[in-house]
N, C-alpha and C positions, 0 to 999 in steps of 0.2 A: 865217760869213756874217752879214753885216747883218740883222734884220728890218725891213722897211721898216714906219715909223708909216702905219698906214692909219684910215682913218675907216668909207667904205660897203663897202671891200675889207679879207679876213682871210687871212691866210699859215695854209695849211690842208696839216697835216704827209703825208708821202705813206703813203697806206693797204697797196700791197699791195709779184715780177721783173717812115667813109670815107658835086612836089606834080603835085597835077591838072594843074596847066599850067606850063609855063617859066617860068622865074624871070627878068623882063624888068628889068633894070638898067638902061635907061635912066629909067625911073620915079624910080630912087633918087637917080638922080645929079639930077634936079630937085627934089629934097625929098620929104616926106611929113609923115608924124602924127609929132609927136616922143613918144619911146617911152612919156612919162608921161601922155599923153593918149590913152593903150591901156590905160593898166594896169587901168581896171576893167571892160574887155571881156574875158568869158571866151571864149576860142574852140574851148574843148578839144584845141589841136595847140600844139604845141612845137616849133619849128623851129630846126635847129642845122645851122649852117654849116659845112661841112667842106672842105679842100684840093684834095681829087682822088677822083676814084673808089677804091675799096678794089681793091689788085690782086690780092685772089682774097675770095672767100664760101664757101669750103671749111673748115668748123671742123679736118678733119684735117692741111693744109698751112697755112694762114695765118699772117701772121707782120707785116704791115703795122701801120701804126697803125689805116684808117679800117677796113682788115678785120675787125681784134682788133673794133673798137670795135660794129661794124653784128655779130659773131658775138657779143658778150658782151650783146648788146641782146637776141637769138632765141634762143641757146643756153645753159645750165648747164654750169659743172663740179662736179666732187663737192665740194672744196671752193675754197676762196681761203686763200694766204697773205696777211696785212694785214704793215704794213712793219715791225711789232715783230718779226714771225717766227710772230705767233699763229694757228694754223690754224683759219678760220671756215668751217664747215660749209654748202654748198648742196645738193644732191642724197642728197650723205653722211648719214645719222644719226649715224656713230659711222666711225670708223679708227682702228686696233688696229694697232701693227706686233708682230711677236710680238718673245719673248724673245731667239730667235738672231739676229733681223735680218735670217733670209731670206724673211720673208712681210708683207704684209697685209691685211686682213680688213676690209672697208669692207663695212655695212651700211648698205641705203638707205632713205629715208622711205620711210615709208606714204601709198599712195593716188597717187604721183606718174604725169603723166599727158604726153604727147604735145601739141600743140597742135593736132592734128585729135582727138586723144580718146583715143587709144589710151593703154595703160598703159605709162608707161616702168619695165623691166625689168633685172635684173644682165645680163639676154643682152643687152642695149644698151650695159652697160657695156663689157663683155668683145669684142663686135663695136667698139665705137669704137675700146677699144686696139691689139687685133687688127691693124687697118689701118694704128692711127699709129703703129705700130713696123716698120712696110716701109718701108725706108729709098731706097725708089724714089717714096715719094708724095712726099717734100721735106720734113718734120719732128719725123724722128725720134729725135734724135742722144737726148734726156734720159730716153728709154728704155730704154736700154743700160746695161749697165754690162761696161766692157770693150768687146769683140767680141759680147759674147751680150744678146738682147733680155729685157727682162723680160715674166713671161709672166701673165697672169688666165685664171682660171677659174670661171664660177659654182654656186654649191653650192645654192641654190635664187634662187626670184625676188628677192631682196630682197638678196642677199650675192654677193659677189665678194672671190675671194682672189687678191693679187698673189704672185709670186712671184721672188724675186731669185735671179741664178746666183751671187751671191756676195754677201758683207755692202757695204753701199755707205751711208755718210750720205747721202750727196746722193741717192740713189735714192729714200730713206726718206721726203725731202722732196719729192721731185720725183714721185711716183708719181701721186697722189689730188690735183694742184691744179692749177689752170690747162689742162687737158684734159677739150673740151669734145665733153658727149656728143651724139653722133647716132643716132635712130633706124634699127633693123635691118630693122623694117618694108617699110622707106621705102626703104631706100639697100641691101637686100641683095643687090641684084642687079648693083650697081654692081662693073667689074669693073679701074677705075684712078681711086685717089684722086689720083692728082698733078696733076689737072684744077684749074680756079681754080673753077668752077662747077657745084654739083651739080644735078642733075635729080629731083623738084623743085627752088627755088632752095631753101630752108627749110623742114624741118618743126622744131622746136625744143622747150624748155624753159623759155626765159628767159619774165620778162616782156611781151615785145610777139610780135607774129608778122609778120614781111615781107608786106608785099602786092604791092607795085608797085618796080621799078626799072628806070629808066629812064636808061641810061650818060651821063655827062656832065651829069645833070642830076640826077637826085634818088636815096633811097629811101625809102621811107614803111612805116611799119610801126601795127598795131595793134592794142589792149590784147591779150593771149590769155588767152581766158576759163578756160583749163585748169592755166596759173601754182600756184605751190605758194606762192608766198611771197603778200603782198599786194597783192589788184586795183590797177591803175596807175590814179595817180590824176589824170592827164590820157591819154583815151581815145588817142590820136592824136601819130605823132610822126615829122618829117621829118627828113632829112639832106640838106640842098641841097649841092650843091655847086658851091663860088664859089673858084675857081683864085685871083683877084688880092685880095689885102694890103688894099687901097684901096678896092674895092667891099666886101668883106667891112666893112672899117668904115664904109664909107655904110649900107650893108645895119643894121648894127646902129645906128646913130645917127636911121635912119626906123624902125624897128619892122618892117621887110620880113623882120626875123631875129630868132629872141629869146635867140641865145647866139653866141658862136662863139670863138676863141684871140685873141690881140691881144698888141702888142709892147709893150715899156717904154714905148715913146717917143708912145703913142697913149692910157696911163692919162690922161692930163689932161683930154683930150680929149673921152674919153667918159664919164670921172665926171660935166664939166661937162654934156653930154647928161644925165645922168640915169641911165648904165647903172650897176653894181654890179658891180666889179672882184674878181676872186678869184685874188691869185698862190699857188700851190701848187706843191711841192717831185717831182717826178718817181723822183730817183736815177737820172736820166739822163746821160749822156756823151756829150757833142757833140767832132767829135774830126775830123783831114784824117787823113786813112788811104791808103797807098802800097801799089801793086801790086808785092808784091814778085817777081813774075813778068817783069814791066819792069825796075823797076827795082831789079836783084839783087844789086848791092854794099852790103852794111848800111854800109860809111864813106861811099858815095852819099848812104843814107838820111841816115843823121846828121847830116851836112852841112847838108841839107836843114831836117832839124828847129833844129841849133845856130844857124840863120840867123834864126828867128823868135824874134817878142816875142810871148809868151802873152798877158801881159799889154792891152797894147796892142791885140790882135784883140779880147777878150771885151770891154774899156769900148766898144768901137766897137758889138760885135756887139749885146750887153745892157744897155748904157746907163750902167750902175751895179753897185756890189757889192752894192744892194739886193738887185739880181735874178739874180747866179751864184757860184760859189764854182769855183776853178779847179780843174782836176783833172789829177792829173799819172800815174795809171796806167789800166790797163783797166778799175781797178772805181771807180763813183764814190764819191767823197770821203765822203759818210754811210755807206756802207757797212762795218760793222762787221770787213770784215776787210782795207781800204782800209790802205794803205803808203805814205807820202814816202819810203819810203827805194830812192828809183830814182832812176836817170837822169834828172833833171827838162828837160833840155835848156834851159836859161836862158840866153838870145841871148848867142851868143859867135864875133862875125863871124874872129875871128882862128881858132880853133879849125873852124869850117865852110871855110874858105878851105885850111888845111892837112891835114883831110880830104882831102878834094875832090884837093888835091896827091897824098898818099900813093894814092890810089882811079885817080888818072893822068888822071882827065874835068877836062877845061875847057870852057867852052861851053856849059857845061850846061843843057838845056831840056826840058820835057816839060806834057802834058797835063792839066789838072783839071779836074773834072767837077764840078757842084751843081745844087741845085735853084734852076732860073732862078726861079721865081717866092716863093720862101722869101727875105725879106727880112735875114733873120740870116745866112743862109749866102751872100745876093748880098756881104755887108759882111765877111764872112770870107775869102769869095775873094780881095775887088780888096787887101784890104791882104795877105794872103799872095804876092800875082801885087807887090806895093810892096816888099815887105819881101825876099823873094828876087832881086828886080831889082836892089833895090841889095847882094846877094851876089852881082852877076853871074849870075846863075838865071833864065834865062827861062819863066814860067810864063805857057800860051796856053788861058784859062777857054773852059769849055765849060756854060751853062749850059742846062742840057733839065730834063724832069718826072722826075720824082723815083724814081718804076718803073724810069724809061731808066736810071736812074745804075746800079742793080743790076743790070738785067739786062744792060749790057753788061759793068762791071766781073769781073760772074762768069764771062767767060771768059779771065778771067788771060792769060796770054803774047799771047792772040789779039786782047783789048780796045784799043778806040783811045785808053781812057786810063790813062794812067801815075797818077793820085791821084784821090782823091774827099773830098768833103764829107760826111760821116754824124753819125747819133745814134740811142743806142741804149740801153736799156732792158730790163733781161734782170734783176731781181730781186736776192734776198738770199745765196742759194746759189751761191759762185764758183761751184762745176762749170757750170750753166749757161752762163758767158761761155767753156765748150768748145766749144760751139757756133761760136763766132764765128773762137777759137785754134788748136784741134786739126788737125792734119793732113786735111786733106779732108774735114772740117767741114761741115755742111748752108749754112752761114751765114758759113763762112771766102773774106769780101768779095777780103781784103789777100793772097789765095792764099801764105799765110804756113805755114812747114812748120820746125820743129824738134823732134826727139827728143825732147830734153830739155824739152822744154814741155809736149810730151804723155806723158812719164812724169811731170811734177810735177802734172798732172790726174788722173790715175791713182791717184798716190798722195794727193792731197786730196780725191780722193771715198772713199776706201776707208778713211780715218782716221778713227776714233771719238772720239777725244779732241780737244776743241776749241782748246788751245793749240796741239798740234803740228799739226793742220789751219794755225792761222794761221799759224804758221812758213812751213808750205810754201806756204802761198798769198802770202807776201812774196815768197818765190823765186821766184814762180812770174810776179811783176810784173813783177820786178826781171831776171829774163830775156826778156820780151817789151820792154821797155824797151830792154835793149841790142841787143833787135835790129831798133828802130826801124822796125816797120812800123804803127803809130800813134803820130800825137801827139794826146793828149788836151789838150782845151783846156777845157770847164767843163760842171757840171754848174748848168745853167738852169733857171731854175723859168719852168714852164709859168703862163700867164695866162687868164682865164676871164673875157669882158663878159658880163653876160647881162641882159638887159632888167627894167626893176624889176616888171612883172607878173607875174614869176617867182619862188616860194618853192620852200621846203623842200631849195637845193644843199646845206646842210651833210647832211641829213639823207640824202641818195640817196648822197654823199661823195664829192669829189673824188680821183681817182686815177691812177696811173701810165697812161700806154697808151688807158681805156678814157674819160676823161674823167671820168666818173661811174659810181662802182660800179652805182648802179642807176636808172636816168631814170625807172622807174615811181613815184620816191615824190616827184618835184617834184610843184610846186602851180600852179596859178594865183589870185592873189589875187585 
């Protein structure tokens, strides 16, 4: 991938696998203060613009972007993977897996405390996991290994021992990060996590504490004086939420917002404003993904796929190879155990056309679904609905919010659409992208089902040895590949405006999923 030459904007590598009154847009679209004639008004709030509401606030199911992001603000996990692999400690003091591989021993700081005051405890840990290994709340799959759940148990207040029913890498990794604790206190009486919304909304960990959320329109959270790490050092912190592309950038070019995401084709735009551009790397995979419940012929599928220019969609979608690098299997392209050696599907209209013969379909038409108001994915549609028209393929877009697209997709055979627009973000440890591939999968979108896929998962979590892991996780590409129930199309780097009154983004660190590892260490200058 290119590094684009930046000047007030830095290519920031990826770290780790949503107010009081209405936010009135017509203000904006008449003008305002331009952002540098703020910048030495301190106001103690941070406002950051987000897409949609988070479709759930449950740290035990969540799985969104603005969810992850509004749960990594309130909530801790024990630790964090960063994207070398390095395990950085939060809640954790110390994780020990033992010598055989069937346990580990996570001791927790000293003094750590609840956001109402209470002491958070190993019985918090152990209740967290407890519930997110019931695979009726909706996110438990990287708990398992096999059919059997992994189990904790605490041995006094400060220690928690995990236990595996059998040796697993990916377990080893996957046990102690990214699973975020909840109070037992609070929530023990709660008798179904598969809810989007718990009662309270939050009591948490993290640096801020939820105060106010108001649907469609905002949440506000502020400092928690109980935080283990350091006091945030702007008091106050909003997440508006602004559905359209266009206001989001008025929004940031009057100072009515002081951060939000922004496309290639809008840096010029708002450097010349004044804002301070930040593209950073994700390890993301943007990708049309086919219902293979619909449509059940893989020489269908292929057809399908050999009809498109990769190429061609992503300079539309992302402007430049400044800003993607194309991705041709399930895991993205940086990913250390990432394959070319697949199926790349390189438009081959003669080859899709005799498909399509051998398969006996002429005619051929069906459904795609995207997020209407996601400007990458509106540009990714119409030339997919261009590119198969002229394969004879009729494709009849569907664009709705972004929630819709999942939750209808997830009813496979029964959904109104046959394909969908995604991207997705699942970390360094293939097993993870189980989730999405396995057989009845928490998260398997493309209701995609092979044996042999789910024994090549099987046997890549259970492999100690890291060449033969990557062996099989090549197999294991290069089989979901030939049976084209994704085409992956590029792994995109995320963009960051944020108003120049704003310090300290390197420092809080730009990150997959969450934005910013931690918003309590920006500044206002």
């Amino acid at each position: 991938m290119k590094t684009p030459k930046l000047t007030k904007r830095r290519v920031i590598a990826p770290i780790a696998l949503a107010l009081a009154a209405t936010f009135t847009l017509a203000a904006c679209a008449q003008g305002g203060s331009d952002p540098e004639s703020t910048s030495a008004e301190k106001t103690g709030e941070f406002t950051y613009a987000i897409a949609s509401d988070p479709s759930s606030l449950n740290p035990i199911n969540v799985s969104d972007r603005w969810g992850l992001t509004a749960t990594n603000i309130v909530y801790s996990p024990l630790a964090r993977v960063e994207g070398d692999g390095t395990v950085v400690n939060e809640l954790a003091e110390s994780i020990e897996p033992a010598d055989d591989g069937l346990s580990v021993t996570v001791t927790l700081k000293e003094g750590l405390k609840w956001s109402d005051g209470e002491p958070l405890t190993a019985d918090d840990v152990v209740f967290t996991y407890t519930n997110k290994a019931v695979r009726e709340n909706g996110n438990a799959d990287l708990l398992y290994v096999g059919d059997q759940p992994i189990t904790a148990e605490a041995t006094d207040d400060r220690t928690v021992v995990f236990h595996l029913p059998s040796v697993s890498a990916a377990a080893l990794s996957n046990i102690a990060t990214e699973t975020y604790i909840i109070p037992e206190h609070v929530y023990g009486d709660v008798t179904d996590f598969s809810v989007t919304e718990l009662d309270p909304l939050a009591v948490g960990s993290g640096p801020y504490k939820l105060t106010d959320y108001q649907r469609g329109q905002y949440l506000t959270f502020e400092a928690n004086e109980n935080y283990y790490g350091p006091k945030p050092k702007i008091e106050k912190l909003t997440l508006r939420i602004v559905s359209d592309a266009n206001t989001t950038k008025t929004a940031l070019q009057t100072g009515e917002v002081d951060a939000s995401f922004a496309t290639p084709d809008q840096i010029t735009e708002l450097e010349g404003a004044g804002l301070n551009v930040y593209p950073y790397a994700e390890g993301r995979v943007a990708y049309l993904g086919l219902n293979a419940a619909k449509l059940t012929d893989p020489k269908v599928r292929q057809a399908i796929f050999f009809a498109l220019n990769r190429d061609d969609i992503n300079t539309a979608a992302f402007l430049s190879e400044d800003y993607y690098q194309n991705a041709y299997t399930i895991l993205p392209p940086s990913n250390a155990f990432a394959t070319e050696d697949v199926e790349k599907y390189e438009q081959d209209a003669d080859k899709s056309a005799a498909l399509l013969e051998e398969a006996g379909v002429s005619d051929l038409s069906f459904t795609l679904a995207y997020a209407g108001a996601d400007p990458a994915q509106t540009t990714e549609a119409t030339l997919i609905q261009e590119q198969l028209g002229k394969a004879g393929i009729t494709v009849e877009l569907k664009g709705v919010e972004p929630a819709a697209v999942y939750d209808e997709i997830e009813k496979g055979a029964d959904s109104q659409y046959d394909a969908f627009l995604g991207g997705y973000i699942m970390g360094q440890d293939p097993d993870a992208y189980s989730a999405l591939y396995r057989t009845g999968a928490s998260a398997n979108y493309f209701s995609y089902s092979n044996p042999a896929t789910d024994a090549l998962f099987d046997q890549g979590a259970a492999e100690l040895d890291a060449d033969a892991r990557k062996d099989i996780y090549a197999d294991l590409q290069a089989q979901i590949a030939d049976d084209a129930v994704i085409f992956p199309l590029a792994d995109n780097l995320k963009i960051l405006a944020v108003n120049p009154r704003i310090g300290g983004v390197e420092d809080a660190k730009l990150v997959p999923i969450y934005t910013l590892e931690n918003f309590g260490l920006l500044t206002e200058k």
